[in-house]
GUGUVO-356114 format. One line per 4 residues: their letters; for each residue x, y, z of N, C-alpha, C, O. Coordinates in steps of 0.2 Angstrom, whole numbers. Example, Ala and Ser with C-alpha at 12.3 -4.5 7.8 and 13.67 -1.06 7.14 Angstrom:
AS = 66 -28 39 62 -22 39 66 -16 39 71 -17 42 | 64 -11 35 68 -5 36 64 0 39 67 6 40
***
This chain:
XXXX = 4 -6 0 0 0 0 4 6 0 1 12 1 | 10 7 -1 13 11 1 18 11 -8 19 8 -13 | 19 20 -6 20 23 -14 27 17 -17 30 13 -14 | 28 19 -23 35 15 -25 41 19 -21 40 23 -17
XXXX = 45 18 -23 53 21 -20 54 25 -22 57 29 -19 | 50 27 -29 51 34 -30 50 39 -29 52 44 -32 | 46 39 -24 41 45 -20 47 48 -17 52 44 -15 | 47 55 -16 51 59 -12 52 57 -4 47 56 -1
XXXX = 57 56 -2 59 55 6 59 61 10 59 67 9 | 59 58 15 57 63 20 64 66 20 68 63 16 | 68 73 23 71 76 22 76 74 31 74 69 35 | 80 78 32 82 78 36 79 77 43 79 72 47
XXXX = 77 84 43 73 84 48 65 80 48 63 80 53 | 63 78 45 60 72 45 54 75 44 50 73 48 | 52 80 39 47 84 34 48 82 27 53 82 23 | 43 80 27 41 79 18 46 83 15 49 88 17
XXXX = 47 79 8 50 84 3 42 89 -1 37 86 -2 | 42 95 -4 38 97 -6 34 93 -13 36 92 -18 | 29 91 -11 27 88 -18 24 94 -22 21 99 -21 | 25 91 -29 21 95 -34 13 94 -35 10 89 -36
XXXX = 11 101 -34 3 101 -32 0 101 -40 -6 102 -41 | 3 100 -45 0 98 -53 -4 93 -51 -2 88 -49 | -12 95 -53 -18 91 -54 -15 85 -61 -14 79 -60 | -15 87 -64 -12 82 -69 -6 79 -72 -4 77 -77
XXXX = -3 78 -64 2 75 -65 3 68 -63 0 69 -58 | 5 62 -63 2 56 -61 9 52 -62 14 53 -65 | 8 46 -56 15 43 -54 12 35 -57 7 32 -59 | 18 33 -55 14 24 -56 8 20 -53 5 19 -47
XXXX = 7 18 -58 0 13 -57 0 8 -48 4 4 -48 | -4 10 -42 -4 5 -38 -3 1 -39 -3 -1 -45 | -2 -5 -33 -2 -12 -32 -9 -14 -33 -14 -10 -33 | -10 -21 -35 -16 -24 -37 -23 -26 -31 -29 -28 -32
XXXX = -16 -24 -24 -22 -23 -18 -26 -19 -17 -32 -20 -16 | -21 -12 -17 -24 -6 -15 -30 -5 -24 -36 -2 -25 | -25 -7 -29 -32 -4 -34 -40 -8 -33 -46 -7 -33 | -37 -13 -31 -44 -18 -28 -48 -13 -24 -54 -11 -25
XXXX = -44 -13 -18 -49 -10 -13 -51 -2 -18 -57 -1 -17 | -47 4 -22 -50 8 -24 -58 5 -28 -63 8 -28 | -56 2 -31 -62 -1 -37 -68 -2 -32 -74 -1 -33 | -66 -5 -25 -74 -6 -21 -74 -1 -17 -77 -2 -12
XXXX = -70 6 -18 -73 12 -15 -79 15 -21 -84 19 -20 | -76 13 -27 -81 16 -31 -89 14 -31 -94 16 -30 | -86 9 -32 -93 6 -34 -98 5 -29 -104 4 -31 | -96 6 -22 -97 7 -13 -101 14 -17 -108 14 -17
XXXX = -98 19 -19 -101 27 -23 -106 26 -26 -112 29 -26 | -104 21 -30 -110 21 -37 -118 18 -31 -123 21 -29 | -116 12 -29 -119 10 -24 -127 15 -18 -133 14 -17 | -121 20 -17 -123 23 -13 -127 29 -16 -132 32 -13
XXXX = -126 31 -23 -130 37 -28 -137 31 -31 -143 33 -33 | -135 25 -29 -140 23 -34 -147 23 -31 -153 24 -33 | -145 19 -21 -150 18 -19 -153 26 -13 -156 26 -7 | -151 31 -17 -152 39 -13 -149 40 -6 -153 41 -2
XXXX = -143 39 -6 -141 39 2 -135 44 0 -129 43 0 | -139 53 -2 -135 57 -2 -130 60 2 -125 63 0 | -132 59 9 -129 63 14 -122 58 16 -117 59 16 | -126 49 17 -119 47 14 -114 46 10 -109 43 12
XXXX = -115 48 4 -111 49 -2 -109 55 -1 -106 57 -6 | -110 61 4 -106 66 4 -100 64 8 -95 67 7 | -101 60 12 -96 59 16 -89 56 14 -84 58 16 | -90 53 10 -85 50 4 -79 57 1 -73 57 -2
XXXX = -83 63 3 -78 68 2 -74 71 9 -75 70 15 | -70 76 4 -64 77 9 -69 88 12 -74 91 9 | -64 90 17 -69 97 18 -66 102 12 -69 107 11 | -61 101 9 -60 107 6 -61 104 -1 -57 106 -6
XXXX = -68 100 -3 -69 97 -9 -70 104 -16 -72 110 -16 | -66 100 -21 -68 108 -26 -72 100 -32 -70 95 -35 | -76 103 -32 -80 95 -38 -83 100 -45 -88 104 -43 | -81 100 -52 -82 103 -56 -84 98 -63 -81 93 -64
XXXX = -87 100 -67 -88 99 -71 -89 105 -76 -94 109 -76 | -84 104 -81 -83 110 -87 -87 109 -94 -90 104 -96 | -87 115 -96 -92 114 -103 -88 111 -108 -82 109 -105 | -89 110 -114 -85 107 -119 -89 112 -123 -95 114 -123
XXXX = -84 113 -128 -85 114 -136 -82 114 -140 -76 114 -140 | -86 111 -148 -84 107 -154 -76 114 -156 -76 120 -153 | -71 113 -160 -65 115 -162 -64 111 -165 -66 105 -165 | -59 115 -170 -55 111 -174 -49 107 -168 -48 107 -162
XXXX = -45 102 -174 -41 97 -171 -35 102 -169 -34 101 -163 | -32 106 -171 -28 110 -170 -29 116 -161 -25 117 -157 | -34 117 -163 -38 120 -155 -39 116 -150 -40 119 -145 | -38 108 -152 -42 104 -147 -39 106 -138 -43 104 -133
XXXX = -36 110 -137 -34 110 -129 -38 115 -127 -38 117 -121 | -43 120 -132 -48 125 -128 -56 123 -132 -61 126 -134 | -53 116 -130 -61 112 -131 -65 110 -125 -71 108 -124 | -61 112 -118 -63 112 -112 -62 118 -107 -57 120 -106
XXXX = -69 120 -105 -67 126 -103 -61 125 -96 -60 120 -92 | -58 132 -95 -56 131 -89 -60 135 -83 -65 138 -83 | -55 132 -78 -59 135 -71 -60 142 -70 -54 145 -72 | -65 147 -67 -67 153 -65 -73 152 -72 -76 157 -71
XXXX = -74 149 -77 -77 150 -82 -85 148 -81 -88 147 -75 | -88 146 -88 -97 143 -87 -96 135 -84 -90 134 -84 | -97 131 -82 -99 125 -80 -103 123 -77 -106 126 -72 | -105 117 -78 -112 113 -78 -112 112 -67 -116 113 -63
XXXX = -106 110 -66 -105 111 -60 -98 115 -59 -93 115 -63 | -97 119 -54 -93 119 -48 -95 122 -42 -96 128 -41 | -95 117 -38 -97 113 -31 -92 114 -26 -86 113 -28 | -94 115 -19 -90 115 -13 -93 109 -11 -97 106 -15
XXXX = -90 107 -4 -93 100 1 -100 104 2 -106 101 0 | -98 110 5 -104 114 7 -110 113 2 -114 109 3 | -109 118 -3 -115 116 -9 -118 111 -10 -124 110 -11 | -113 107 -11 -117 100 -11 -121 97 -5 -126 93 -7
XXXX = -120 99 1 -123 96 5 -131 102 4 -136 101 1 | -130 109 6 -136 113 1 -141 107 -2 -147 105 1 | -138 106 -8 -143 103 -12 -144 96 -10 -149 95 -14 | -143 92 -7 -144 86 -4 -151 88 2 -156 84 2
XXXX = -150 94 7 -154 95 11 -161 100 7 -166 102 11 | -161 101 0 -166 104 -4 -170 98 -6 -176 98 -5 | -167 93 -9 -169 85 -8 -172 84 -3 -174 78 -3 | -173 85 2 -177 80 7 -179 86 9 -180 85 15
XXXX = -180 93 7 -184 96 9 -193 96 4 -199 98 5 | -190 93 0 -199 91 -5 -200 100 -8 -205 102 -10 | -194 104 -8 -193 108 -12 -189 107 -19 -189 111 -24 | -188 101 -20 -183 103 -25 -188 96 -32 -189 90 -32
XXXX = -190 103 -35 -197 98 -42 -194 94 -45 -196 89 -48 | -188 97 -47 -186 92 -54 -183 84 -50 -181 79 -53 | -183 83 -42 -183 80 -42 -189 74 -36 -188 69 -32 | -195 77 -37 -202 76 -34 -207 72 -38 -212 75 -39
XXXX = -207 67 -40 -205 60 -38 -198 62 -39 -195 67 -41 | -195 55 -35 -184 56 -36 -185 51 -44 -190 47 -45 | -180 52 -46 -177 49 -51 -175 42 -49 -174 40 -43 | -174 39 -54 -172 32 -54 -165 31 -59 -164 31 -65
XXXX = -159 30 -53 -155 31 -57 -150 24 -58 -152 19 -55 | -144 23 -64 -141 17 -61 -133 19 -64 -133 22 -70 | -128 19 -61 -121 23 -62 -116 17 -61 -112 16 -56 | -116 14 -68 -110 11 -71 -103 13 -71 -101 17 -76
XXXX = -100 11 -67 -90 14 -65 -86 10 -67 -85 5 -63 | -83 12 -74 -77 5 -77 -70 11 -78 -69 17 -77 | -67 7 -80 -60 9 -82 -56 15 -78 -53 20 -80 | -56 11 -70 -53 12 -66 -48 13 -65 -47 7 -68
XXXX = -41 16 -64 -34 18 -63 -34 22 -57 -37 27 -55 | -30 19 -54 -25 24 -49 -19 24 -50 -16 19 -52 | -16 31 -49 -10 31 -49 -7 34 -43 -11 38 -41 | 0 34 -40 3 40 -32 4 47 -37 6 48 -43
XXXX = 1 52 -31 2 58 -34 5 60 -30 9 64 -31 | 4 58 -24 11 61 -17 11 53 -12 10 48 -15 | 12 55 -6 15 50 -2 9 48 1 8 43 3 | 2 52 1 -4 50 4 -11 53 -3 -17 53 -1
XXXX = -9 55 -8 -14 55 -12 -14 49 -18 -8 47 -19 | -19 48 -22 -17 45 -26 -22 50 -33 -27 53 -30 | -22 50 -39 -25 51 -44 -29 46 -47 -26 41 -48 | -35 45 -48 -40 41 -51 -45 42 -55 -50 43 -53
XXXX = -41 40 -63 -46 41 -66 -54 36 -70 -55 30 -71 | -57 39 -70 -64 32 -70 -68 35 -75 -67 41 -77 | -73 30 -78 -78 32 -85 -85 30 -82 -86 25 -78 | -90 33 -84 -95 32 -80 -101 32 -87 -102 36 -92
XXXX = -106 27 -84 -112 27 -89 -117 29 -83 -116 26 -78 | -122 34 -84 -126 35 -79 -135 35 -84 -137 39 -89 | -139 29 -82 -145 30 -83 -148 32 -76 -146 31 -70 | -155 36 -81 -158 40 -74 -164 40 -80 -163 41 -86
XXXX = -173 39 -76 -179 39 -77 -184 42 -72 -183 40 -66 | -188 45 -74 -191 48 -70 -198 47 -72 -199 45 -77 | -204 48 -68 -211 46 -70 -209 41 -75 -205 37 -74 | -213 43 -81 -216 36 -84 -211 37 -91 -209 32 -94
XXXX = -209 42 -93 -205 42 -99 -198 47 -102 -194 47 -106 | -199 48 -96 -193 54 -95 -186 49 -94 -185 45 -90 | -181 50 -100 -176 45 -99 -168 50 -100 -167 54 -105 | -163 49 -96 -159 53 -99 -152 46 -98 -152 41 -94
XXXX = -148 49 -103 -141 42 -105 -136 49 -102 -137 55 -105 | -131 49 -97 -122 52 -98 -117 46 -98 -116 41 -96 | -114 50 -102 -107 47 -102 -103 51 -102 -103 56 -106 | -98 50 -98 -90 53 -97 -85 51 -92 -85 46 -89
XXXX = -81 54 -91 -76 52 -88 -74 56 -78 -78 60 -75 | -71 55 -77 -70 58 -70 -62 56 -70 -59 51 -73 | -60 62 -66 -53 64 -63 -52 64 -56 -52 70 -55 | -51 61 -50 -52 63 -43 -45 63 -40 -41 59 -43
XXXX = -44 66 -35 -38 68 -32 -39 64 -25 -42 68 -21 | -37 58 -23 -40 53 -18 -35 54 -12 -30 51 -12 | -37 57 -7 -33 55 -1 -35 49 2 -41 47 2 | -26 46 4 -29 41 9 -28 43 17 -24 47 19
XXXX = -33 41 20 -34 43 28 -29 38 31 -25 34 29 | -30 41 37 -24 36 43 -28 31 44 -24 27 47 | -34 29 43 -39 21 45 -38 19 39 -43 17 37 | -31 21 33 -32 16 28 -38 17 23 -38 14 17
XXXX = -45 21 24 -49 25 18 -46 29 14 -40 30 13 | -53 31 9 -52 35 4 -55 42 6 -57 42 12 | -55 46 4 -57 54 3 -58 59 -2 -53 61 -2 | -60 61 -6 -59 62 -11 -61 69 -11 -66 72 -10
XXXX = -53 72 -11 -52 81 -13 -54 84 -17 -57 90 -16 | -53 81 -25 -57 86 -30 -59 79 -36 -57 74 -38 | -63 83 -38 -69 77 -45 -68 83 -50 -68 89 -48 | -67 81 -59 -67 85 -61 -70 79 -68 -68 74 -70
XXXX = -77 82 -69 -82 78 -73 -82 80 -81 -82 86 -83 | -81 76 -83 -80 81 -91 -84 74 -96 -82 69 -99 | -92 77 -96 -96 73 -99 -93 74 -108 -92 80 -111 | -94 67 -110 -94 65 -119 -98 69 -123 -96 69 -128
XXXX = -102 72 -122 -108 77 -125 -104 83 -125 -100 84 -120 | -104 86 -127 -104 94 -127 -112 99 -125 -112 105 -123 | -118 96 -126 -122 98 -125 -128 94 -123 -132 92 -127 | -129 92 -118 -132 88 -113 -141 91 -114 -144 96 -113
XXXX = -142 85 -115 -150 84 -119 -155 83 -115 -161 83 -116 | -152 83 -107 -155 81 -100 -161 90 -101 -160 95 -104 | -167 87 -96 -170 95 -95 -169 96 -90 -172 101 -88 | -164 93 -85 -163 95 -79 -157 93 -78 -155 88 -81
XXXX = -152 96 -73 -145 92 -70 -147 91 -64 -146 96 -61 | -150 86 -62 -150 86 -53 -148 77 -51 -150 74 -47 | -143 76 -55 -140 69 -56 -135 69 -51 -137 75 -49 | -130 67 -47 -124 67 -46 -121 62 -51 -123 57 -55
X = -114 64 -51 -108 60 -56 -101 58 -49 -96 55 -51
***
């Protein structure tokens, strides 16, 4: 469970070397334990969104959570790197822990219409990777199919991928710092977002 050898050692004085805080930087692929036990964190997620057990799937987060989802738009191949927006920009989400709990406690307040009846969801999670990104986080990236039905005809299909930045806890859990959703669609057909990813 513990990073490769190549992770930075402690210094002298027996403090961390500085790691590099690049979201997009990624080390080697975990042992085949620790990706196990990641795979049945997820699916524990998936689990937990499918049978409406939001406030415990918020817990699954870390407090200084940033969870985002950017827009896309079509470009040529040549432009393709500002075919996603970036952050401070429009996006479908960007969520605190806080926010999210907000809208979880709007859910069970029988205020929130788009989801009164609740939706019927089912959240398929494949092509799971972990990789160390420091001495206690890992990167993990996952592709996700999400059906969701409401009343009698209402049907919406996502597909896309997920980025999460995984702390591991001192009891050996997970936590998850930041989610960054970047749905296959460019223009999402849904009449509402009250999905989680």
């Amino acid at each position: 469970m513990a990073p490769p050898n190549n992770t930075a050692p402690a210094d002298a004085a027996g403090s961390a070397e500085a790691v590099d805080t690049s979201f997009e930087q990624s080390g080697e692929l975990v042992d085949a334990e620790l990706a196990y036990r990641v795979q049945q964190f997820y699916f524990l997620e998936a689990e937990l969104l499918d049978d409406g057990r939001y406030a415990d799937w918020l817990d699954i987060f870390d407090d200084d959570l940033f969870y985002w989802a950017p827009l896309r738009t079509n470009r040529l191949r040549r432009q393709a790197a500002l075919s996603i927006g970036a952050e401070g920009e429009a996006a479908y989400f960007d969520e605190t822990r806080d926010s999210l709990a907000w809208r979880i406690r709007r859910y069970d307040s029988g205020m929130a219409w788009a989801e009164d009846p609740p939706s019927r969801t089912r959240h398929l999670i494949s092509n799971i990777t972990a990789r160390w990104k420091s001495q206690n986080e890992l990167l993990v990236r996952s592709a996700f199919l999400v059906y969701r039905n409401r009343l009698q005809t209402e049907t919406d299909l996502y597909s896309g991928g997920r980025t999460d930045q995984v702390r591991i806890t001192d009891d050996g859990g997970f936590r998850i710092s930041r989610r960054e959703i970047l749905f296959d669609a460019n223009v999402l057909q849904a009449k509402n977002l009250s999905t989680f990813f």
